[in-house]
N, C-alpha and C positions, 0 to 999 in steps of 0.2 A: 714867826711874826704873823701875827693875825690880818689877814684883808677887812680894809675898811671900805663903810658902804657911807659914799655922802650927801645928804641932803640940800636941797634948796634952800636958801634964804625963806626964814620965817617956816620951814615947813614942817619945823621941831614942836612945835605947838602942843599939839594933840600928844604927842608923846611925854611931852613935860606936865600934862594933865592926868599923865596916867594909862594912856593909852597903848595899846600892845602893838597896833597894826602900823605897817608901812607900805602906800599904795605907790606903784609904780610911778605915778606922773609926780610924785614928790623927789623920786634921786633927779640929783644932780647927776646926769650922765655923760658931761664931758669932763666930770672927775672921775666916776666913777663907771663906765659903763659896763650895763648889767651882763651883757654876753659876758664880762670874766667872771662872771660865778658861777659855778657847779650848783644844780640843785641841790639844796639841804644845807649847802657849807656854810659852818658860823664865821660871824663878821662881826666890828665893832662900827656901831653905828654911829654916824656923825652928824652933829648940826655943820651949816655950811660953813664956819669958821675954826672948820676941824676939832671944837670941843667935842668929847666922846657923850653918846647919849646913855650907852650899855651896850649889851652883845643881844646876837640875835641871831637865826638861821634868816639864811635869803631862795628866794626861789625866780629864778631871774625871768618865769615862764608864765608865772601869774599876776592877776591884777593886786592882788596884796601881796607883795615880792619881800615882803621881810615880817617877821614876828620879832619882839621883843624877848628875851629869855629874861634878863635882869639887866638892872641897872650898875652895877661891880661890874666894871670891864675886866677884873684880876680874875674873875668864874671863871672853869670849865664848864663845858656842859656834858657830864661824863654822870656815873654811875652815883658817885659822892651827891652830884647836882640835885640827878633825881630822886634818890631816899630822901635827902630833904623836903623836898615839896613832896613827897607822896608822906612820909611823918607829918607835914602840918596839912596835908588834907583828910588824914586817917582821924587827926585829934578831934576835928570839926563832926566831924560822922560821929566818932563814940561820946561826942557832947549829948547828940540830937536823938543816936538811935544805941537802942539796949539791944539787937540782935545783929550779924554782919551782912545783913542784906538792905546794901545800896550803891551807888553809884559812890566809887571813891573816887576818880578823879576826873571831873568837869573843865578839861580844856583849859580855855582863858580863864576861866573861873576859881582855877583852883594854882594859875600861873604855870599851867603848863599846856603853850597854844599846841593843836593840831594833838590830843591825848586824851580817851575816855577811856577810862575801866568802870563796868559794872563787877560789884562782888556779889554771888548768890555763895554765900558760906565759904567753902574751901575750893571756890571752883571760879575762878575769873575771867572774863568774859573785855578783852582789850579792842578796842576802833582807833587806829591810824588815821591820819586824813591829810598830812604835810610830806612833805620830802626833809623836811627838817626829823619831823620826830623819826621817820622813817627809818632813818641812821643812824636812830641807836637803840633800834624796839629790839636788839640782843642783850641790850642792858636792861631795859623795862621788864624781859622774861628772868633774866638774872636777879633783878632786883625785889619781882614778887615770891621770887624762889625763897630768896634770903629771906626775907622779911614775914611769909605766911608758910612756909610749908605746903603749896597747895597741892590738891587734889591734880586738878587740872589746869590748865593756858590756855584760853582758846584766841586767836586773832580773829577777828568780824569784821577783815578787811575788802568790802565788798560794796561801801558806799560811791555813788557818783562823784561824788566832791573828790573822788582821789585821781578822777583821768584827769581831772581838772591842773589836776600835781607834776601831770605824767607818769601816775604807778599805776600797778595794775589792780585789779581785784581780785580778791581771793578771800578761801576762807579755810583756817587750818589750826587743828589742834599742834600744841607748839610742846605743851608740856604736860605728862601725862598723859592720860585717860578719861573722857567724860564718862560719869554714873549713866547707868540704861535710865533713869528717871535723876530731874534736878528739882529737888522743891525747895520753896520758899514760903516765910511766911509776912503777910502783911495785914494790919492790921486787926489782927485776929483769926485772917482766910490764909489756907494754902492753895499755894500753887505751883503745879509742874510746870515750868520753863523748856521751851527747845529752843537751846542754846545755838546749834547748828540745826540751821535752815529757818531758823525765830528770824523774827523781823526786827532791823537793828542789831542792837545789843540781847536779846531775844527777851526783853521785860522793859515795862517803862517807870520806873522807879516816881515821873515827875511829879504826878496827880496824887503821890501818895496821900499827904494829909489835906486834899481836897474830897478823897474818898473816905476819908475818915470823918471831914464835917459831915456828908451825904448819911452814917450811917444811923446818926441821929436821926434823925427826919423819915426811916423809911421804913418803920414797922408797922405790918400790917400793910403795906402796900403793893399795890402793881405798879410792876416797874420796868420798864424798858430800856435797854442799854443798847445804844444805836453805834456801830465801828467798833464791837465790842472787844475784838481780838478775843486775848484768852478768858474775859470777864472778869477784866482788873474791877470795874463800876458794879456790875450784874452782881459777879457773887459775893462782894464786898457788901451789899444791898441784901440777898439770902441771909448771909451769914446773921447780917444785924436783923433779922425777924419779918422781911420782907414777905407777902402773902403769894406773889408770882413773881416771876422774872423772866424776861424773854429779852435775848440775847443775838444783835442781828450784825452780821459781816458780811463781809463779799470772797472771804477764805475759807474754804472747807476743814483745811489743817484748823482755822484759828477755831471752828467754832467745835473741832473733835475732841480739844483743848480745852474747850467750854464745859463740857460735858464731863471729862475728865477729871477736870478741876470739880464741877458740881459734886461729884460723887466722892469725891477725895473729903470735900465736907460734908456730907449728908445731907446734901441742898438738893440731890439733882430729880427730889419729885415733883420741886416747884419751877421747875424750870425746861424754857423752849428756844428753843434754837430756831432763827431762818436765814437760809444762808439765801446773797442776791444784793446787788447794789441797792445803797442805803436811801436814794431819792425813788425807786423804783417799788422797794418792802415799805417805804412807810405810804404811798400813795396807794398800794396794795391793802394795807390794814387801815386806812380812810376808807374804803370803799368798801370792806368788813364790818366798818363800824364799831371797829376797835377803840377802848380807850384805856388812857394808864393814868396813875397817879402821879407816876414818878416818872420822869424821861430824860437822858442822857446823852446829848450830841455830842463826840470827843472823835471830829472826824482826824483824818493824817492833815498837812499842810496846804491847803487850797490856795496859798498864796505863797512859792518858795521862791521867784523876783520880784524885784519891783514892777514891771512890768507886767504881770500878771495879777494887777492889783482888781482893776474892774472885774473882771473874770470871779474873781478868785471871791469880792468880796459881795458878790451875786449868790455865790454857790454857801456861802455862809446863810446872807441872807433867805435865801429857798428851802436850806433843810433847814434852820431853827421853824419857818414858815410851817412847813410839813408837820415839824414835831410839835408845835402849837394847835395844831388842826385838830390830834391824838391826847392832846391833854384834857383832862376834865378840868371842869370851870376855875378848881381850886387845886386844882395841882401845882405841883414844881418842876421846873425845868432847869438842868443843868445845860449852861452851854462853854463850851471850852473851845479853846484854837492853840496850837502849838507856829502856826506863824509869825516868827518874829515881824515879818511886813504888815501885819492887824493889829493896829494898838487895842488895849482895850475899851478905850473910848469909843472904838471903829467896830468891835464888837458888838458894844453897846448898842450903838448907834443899827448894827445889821437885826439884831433883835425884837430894837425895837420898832424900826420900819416893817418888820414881819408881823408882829405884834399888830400893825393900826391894819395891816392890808386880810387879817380875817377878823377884826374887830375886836381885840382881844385887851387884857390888863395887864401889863409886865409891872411888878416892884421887886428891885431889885435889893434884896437883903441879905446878901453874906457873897464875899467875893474870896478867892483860893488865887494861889500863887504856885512855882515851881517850888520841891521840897528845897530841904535846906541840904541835900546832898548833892543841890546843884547848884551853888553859889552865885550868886551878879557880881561883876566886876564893875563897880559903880560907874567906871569911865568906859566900860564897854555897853554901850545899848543889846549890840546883838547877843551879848549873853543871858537878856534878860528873853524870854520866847514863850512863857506857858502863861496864858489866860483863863479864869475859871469866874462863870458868873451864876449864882446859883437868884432865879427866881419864883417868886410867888405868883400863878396867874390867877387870873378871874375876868369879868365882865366889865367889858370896857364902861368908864366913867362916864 
């Protein structure tokens, strides 16, 4: 018999709209109190008049103490459960993409909360992040076993959000062997991935066809790619005929990567590396008198609470600022945010306050979105998180 988790009067709402999550101050806990649940143990969910909502793991430790698995209270949530949902998020990928390099499965997005795999070909690349998935990532190695033959298993369980769980971190080939070198190809460019000790999942699949509208636009240009990691933007920019490219990180590994990658395409005569925080090189090449064509803000999250909003939405504001300062008159700027807490209006909006304070012209004409290997779950906001606003500057009006 399954333990059931029971809600408050009216607090079925959001769930009946679709939504995955259940935050603590919603159980009813003099029916249900949460000290009896083990972290990770599935539960069937209740409105307060004992109707079942579906099942779901609970985690009696955090502010979102339950995820949704399905609606069919008759589910397990066993090996059976997961081939399903990873079959209908495999179909969604070989819809959109002709090669197996991307991100199969996105968490809520793809109805499987607290679970990412990146795929680079025969080599998968898994991030944990619940106590829930956590309990059965024996079957998630079983089931990529079954299902791809692969190469290798890596777990990339190493993220913050998992003390958060009470797990630990760690990081550990599970199945397999990694290749001495992992490449990938995307939009036309390879790239060596380091899968152990990469940041993340050790590739960012999200921007992909935002780098692909970019490559229209940049021949014969200089171009600067600012956060550049392994020059997903930079060399994506060479490849399509770009005249320079200079590649700026605060990681020595990312930018050895840089270079690596450059030469892996035959790009690496036009291209410059400088490694140093990113608000500190681009005031450095203002004072050079440096200028690009082409420029590329794709910092990490400057805003990952709410609370860190002012802060956060200052530091957006100041390097789009900077990278305005390095643009010629009629250049374009790419600016991006992976903060779910920055709408893109808020983006907009930091741009263009950057925009009047050196006198400058923003038009913004062509905007990018997360790939489609990272699905929105209409009813979850937080799964929607990659913003991309490509514009045209000049002289202010």
């Amino acid at each position: 018999m399954r333990a059931s988790l029971r809600l408050k009067k009216n607090e079925e709402r959001r769930l009946k709209q679709g939504h995955l999550w259940v935050y603590s101050n919603e159980v009813d806990t003099q029916q249900t109190p949460l000290k009896q649940f083990e972290p990770g143990q599935i539960v069937q969910i209740e409105a307060d008049n004992g109707k079942p909502l579906g099942i779901g793991y609970v985690n009696p430790n955090t502010l979102i103490c339950a995820r949704l698995l399905s609606r069919d209270v008759k589910l397990d949530f066993n090996l059976k459960f997961l081939k399903k949902r990873v079959q209908e998020a495999q179909a969604l990928r070989e819809l959109v993409f002709d090669q197996p390099y991307y991100r199969l499965v996105f968490g809520e997005g793809d109805g499987l909360p607290g679970l990412v795999i990146d795929r680079f070909g025969d080599v998968f690349s898994v991030q944990i992040t619940t106590a829930g998935m956590e309990a059965v990532k024996e079957d998630v190695v079983q089931l990529l076993e079954n299902l791809y033959h692969p190469q290798a298993i890596v777990f990339k369980n190493d993220t913050p959000s998992r003390e958060l769980e009470g797990l630990p971190r760690y990081e550990e080939v599970v199945y397999g062997s990694l290749p001495e070198t992992l490449t990938i190809e995307e939009n036309g460019t390879r790239f060596q991935i380091p899968v152990e000790g990469g940041q993340k999942t050790g590739w960012f699949y999200d921007h992909r066809q935002s780098r692909a509208m970019l490559q229209s636009w940049v021949k014969g240009k200089r171009v600067l790619d600012v956060f550049s990691y392994l020059g997903g933007w930079g060399l994506a920019a060479a490849t399509a005929g770009a005249a320079e490219v200079t590649c700026v990180d605060a990681s020595e590994a990312a930018l050895d990567g840089v270079e690596a990658n450059a030469r892996l395409n035959g790009v690496d005569s036009i291209l410059t590396t400088i490694q140093g925080n990113a608000f500190d090189v681009l005031n450095a090449l203002k004072l050079e008198a440096h200028k690009f064509d082409v420029i590329i803000v794709d910092p990490p999250a400057f805003i990952k609470r709410k609370k860190d909003f002012k802060q956060g939405f200052e530091a957006y504001r100041r390097v789009n600022e900077l990278a305005l300062r390095l643009l010629e008159k009629d250049g374009i700027m790419v600016s991006a945010s992976c903060s779910h807490h920055l709408g893109r209006d808020q983006l907009l909006q930091a741009v263009q306050s950057a925009a009047r304070h050196v006198d400058r012209r923003v038009q913004l004409f062509a905007q990018g979105h997360q790939a489609a290997d990272h699905p929105v779950h209409p009813a979850i906001p937080e799964s929607e998180y990659i913003k991309t606003l490509f514009f045209k500057s000049g002289p202010s009006w």
